[in-house]
N, C-alpha and C positions, 0 to 999 in steps of 0.2 A: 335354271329356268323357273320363272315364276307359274303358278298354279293356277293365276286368275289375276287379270288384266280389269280394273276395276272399270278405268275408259278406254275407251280406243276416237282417237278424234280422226276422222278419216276428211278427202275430199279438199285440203288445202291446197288453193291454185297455187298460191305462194308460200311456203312457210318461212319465214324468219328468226333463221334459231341464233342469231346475233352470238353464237359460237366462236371462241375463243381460244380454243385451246391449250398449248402450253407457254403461248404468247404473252397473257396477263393482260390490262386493261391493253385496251386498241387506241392506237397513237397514229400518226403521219396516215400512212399510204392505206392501212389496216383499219381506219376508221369507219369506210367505205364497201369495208367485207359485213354485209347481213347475214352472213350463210345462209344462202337462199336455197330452197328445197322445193324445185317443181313438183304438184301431185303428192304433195305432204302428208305425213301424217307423225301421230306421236300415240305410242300406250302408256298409262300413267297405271301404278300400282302401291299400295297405301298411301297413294297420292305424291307418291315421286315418279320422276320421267322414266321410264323402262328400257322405252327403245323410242327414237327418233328416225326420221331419215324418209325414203320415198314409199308409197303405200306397199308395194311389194318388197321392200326392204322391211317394212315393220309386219308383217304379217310372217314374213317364214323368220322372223327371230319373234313372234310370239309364239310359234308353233301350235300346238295342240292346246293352246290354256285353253280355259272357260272364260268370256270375257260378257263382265258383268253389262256393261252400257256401252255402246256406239254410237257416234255422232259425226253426222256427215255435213260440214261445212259447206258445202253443197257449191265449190267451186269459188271461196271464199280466200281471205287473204288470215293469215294467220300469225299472231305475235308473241312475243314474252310478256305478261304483265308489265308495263311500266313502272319503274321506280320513280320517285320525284323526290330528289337527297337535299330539298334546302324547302321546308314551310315555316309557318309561325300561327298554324292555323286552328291553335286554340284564344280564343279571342270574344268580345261581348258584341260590337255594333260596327258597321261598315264603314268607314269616312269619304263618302261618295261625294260632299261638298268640297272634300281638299281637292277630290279631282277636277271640277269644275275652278278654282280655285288656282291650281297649276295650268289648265287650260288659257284662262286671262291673266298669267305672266310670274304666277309668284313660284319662288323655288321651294323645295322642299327645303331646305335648314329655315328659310323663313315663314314657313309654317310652324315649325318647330319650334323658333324664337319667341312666337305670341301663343303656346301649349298646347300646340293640335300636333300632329303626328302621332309618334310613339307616345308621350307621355299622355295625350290624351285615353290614347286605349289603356295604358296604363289603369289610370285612376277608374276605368268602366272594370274591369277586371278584379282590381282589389274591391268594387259597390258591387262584384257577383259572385254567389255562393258555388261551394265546388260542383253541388250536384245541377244546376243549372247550367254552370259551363260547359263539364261533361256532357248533356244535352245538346247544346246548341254547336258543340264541336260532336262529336257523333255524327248529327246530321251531314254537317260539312262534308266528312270527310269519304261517309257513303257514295254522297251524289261526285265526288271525286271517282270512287269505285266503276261509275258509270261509265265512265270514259277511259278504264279500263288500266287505272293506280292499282298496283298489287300491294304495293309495299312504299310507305311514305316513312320521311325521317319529319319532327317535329320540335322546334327551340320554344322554349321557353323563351318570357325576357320581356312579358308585359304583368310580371310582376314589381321587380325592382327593390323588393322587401323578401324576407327570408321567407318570414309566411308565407306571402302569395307563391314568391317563386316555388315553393313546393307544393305549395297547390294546384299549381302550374303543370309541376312536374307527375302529382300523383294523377290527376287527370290525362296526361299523355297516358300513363301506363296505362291507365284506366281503356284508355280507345284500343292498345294492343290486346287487351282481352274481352274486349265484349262489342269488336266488328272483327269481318273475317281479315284486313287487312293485319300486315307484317307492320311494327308499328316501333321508330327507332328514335328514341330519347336525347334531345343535345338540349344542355344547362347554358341558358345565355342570362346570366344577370349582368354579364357586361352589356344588353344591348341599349342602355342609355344612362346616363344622371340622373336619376331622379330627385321630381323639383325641392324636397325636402333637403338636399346637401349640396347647401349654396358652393362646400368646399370637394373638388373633385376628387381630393385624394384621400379624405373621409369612406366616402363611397370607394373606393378603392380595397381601403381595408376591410372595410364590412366583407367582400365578395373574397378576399383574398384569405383575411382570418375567420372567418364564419359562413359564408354562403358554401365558397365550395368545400370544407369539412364534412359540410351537416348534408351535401349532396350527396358524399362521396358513402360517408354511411348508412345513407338511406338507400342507396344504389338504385337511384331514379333516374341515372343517366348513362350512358357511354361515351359521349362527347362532352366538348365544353368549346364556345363562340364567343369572339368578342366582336365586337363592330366597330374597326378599326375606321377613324375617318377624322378628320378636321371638325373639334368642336363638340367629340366624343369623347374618346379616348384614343390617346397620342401612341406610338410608335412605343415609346417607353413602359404607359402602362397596361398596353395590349402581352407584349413580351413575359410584365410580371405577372400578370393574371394568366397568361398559356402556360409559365411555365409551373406555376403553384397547381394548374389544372392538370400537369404532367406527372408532377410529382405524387398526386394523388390517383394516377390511372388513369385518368381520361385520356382518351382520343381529341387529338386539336383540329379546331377550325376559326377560320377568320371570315370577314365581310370587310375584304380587303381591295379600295382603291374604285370606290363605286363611284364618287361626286369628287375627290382630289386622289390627286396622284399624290400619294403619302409612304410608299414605300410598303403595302402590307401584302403585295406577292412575294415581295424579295424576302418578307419576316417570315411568313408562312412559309416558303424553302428553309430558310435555315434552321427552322424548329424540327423542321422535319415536319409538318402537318398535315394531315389525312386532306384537308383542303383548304384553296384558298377562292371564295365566291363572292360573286357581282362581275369585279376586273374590269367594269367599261372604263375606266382611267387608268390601268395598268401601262406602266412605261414600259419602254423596251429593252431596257434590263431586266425587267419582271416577266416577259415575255419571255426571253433566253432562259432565266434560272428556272422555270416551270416545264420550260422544254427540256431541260438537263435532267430532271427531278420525277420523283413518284407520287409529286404534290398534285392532285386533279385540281384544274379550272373548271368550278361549277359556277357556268354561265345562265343569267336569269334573265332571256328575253323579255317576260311578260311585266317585266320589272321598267324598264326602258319604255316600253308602251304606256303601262300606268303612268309613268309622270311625265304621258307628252311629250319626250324625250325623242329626239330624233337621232340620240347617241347610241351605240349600243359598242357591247362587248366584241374587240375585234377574235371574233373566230381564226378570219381566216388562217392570221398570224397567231397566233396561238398553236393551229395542227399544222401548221408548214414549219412551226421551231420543233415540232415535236413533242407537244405539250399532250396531256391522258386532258380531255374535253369530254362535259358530262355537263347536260342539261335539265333544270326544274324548274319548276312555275315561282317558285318564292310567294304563295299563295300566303297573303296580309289583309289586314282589312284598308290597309290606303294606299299604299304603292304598287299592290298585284293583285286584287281583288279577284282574279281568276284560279281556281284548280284545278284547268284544263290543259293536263300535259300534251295532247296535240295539237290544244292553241299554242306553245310553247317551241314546238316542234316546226308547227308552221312559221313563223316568227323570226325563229332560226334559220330557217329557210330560207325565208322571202327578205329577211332586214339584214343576216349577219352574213348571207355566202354559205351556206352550207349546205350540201344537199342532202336531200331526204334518205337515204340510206345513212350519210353524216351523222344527221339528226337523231335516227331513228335508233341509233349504237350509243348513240352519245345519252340519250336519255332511257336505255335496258340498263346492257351490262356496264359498261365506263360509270354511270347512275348507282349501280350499284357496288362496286368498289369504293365510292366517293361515302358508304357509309358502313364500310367494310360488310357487306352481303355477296361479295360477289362469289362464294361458294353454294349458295342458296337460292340465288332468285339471279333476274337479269338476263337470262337466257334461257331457251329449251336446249337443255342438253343431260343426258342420263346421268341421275342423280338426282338431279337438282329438285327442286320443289313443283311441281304442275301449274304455275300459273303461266295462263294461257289467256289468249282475249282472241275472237271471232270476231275479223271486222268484215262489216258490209260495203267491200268492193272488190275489185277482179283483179289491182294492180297496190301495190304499196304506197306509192307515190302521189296514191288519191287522197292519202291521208291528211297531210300536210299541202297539197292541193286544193281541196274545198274543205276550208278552213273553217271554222265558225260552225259546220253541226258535227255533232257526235255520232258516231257511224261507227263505233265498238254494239255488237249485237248481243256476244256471249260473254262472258270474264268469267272466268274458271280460276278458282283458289286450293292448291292442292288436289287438283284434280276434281273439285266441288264446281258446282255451276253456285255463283254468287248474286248472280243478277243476269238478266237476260232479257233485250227488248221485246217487250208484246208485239207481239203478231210478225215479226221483222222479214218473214218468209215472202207474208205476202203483202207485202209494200214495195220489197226488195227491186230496185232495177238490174240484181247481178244473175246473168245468163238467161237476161228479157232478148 
């Protein structure tokens, strides 16, 4: 029995402890369980979850403590922090014209071909100093906080040079300690050619005999990405770069089968990789080997909407093969300029088939296995870490619902209040 109960969050109409039990990520039928808790509540103590479960279930297993702070949700809906396991959102300037740009007809690789896309952000990144970037990724990743991000993973890969990309890299770490956000490190110097190595396979050795060494002893990462895709890097040099990144301890991931169907679900299965994300061109052999497998599909709605795209990632097929389905914003400065995991959420929703409890699982706990957290965060369940988000409405379903405003009121980190709308009490339309 603990002594003192630091929170006690009382008064949640709904809690959603996206609980899991000895089941592991949520697949098929199980994707659609939020473990929903009418009249919620949760005690958090040195800022892990205590006890969970209905108000009178958490008040006779607090028993006698002393409980420092109570908060009464006041009839509110209740979540786990969201995870968001695929960003790139350290970065200098937004490319809002490529959108306009995809709008009147041009594809992304041919943006690419005349030096906008990635490589354009590229060269903004190596003309910006570290502590500038730091700065301007900081802010980013707060006003993500807002909308109730507990815990964000971040690649590199708009470096493309050893430098930057450790620049890159000491900046990500840099955000894991100095915002309250959980904050998860993936080495992508595979995410393009850069224009200085007319030969692809130059750049190849660079990342293979020297990027990833000098990462690995730096231990600025736990992951390593490539971006598998026609025009990138092929099928063959995705494999040598996962597995030199394997060989050195990393955690694999791919950005596999976004624009061609190129085979980099089925690579990602065979490696064994922690993940294979994007998949709107994933074939149906890629479909099956990920439903066979403990390789998560992190799917990137907002991804699909940035380029105008009326394609997206089939869901459906995905959790009907039985595939672990985990949702994040892919938050970029030209293909996903959003870091809004309920715009994400919704998205998923409204474009891929999936419904909001689907959703809502797919981007906690499933989110958080996808970057191996899923002992820590992802869900309310005893143990685990207190983050919590108070959202402003009566039903869950409103969330991914009326899409486009942010309606997270509270975000609790560790059982800390980290942000919290002014005045939301009395604005609020819940139990008018």
């Amino acid at each position: 029995m603990h002594d003192v109960v630091d929170l006690l969050l009382l008064g949640a109409v709904q809690l959603l402890t996206c609980r899991t039990g000895e089941q592991g990520p949520k697949r098929s039928k199980y994707l659609s369980d939020v473990g929903l808790v009418v009249n919620g509540a949760v005690a958090v103590s040195k800022g892990r979850i205590f006890a969970v479960g209905t108000r009178e279930e958490v008040e006779e297993r607090i028993g006698a403590a002393t409980v420092e702070r109570t908060i009464d949700a006041g009839g509110r809906v209740v979540l786990p922090g969201w995870v968001d396991p695929h960003t790139h959102a350290v970065f200098t300037n937004y490319r809002s014209d490529e959108y306009e740009s995809r709008i009147l007809g041009d594809s992304y690789l041919e943006i690419e071909k005349r030096g906008g896309g990635i490589k354009r952000t590229v060269r903004g990144v190596r003309e910006t100093d570290e502590e500038q970037l730091l700065e301007l990724s900081r802010r980013r990743i707060l006003r993500m906080l807002e909308y109730g991000v507990t815990t964000i993973e971040i690649k590199s890969g708009y470096g493309l040079d050893l430098i930057n990309e450790l620049k890159m890299l000491r900046v990500i770490s840099r955000l894991g300690e100095e915002t309250p956000l959980d904050v998860v490190s993936t080495f992508m110097g595979a995410h393009q050619k850069p224009e200085e190595h007319s030969s692809g396979e130059t750049y190849v050795r660079l990342v293979v005999d020297e990027m990833i060494p000098a990462v690995a002893r730096e231990g600025l990462a736990e992951f390593i990405d490539v971006f598998c895709e026609k025009g990138v890097f092929s099928i063959g040099e995705t494999r040598e770069i996962l597995e030199a990144g394997k060989r050195h301890g990393f955690g694999l991931k791919l950005h596999a089968d976004e624009i061609t169907s190129l085979g980099g679900a089925e690579l990602a299965v065979d490696l064994g990789a922690t993940s294979a994300e994007h998949l709107i061109k994933v074939s149906p052999l890629g479909v099956r080997k990920l439903g066979q497998s403990q390789t998560i599909a992190v799917l990137l709605p907002c991804t699909s909407l940035g380029l105008a795209s009326s394609r997206f990632a089939p869901a459906r097929d995905l959790i009907e093969a039985g595939a672990i389905v985990a949702l994040a914003t892919d938050f970029n400065p030209g293909s996903a300029p959003s870091g809004s995991m309920p715009l994400a959420v919704a998205i998923a929703c409204s474009q891929m088939g999936m419904t909001p409890a689907e959703a809502i699982c797919a981007g906690t706990i499933n989110a958080a296995y996808a970057i191996g957290r899923e002992g820590e965060v992802g869900s309310i369940e005893v143990g685990k870490k207190a983050d919590l988000v108070i959202y402003d409405v009566e039903d869950y379903r409103e969330i991914p619902a009326r899409a486009g405003i942010n309606l997270s009121a509270v975000v609790f980190k560790g059982g800390e209040t980290v942000w919290e709308r002014e005045g939301f009490r009395e604005k609020s339309e819940v139990g008018i």
